[in-house]
TORFITOR-352085 format. One record per residue (C-alpha): residue in three letters; x, y, z. Coordinates in steps of 0.1 Angstrom, whole numbers, plus 5000, padded with zeros to 4 digits. Each point is the difference from the previous one (the first is absolute). Layout:
! residues N
alaXYZ;...
//
This chain:
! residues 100
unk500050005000;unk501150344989;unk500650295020;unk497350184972;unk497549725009;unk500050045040;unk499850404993;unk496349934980;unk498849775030;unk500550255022;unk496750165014;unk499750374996;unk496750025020;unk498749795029;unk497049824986;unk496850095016;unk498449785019;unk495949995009;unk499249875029;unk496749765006;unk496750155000;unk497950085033;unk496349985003;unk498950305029;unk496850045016;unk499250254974;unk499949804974;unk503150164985;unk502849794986;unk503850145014;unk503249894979;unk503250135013;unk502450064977;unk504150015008;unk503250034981;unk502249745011;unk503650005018;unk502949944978;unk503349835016;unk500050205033;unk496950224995;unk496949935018;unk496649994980;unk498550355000;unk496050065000;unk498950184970;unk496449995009;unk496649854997;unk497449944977;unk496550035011;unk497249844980;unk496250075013;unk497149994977;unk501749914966;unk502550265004;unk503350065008;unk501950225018;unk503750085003;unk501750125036;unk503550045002;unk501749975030;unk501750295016;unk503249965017;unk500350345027;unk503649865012;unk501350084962;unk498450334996;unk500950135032;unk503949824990;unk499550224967;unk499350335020;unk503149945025;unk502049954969;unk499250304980;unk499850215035;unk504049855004;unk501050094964;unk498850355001;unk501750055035;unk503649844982;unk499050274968;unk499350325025;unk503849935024;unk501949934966;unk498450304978;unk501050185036;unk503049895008;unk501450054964;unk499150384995;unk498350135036;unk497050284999;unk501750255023;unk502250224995;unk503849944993;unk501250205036;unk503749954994;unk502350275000;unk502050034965;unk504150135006;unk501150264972;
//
């Protein structure tokens, strides 16, 4: 086996995978869907479908650790932009006394 035939068997994407379907009360049918784990990656919840009365209905899943991960990043970033832009040429005034 080639090197150029273990590159194409490589997987890009973690397939998705659907999850079995639950009856509720309701009479509403829940399938969860999840994007499985790769080598070391845990499966990830993508969301669930809800079908109730013939039709269906999409819900994603919302993941509040990453968006508040996304915020602390950007807040970080702009604080390592602001000290370098102000380090490398200050606001104030140059006060040093120039010798003729």
């Amino acid at each position: 086996m080639t090197i150029r035939d273990r590159v194409e068997q490589l997987v890009t994407e973690p397939p998705i995978v659907f999850g079995e379907p639950i009856e509720t009360a309701a009479g509403a049918t829940v399938i969860t869907v999840s994007r499985a784990g790769g080598l070391l990656r845990h499966p990830h919840p993508v969301g669930v479908f809800v079908v109730h009365e013939g039709r269906a209905h999409w819900t994603p899943a919302m993941d509040a650790n990453r968006i508040t991960q996304l915020g602390e990043w950007i807040g970080l970033l702009t604080g390592v932009i602001a000290a370098l832009a102000i380090l490398r040429r200050p606001p104030w005034p140059d006060l040093h006394r120039r010798s003729r």
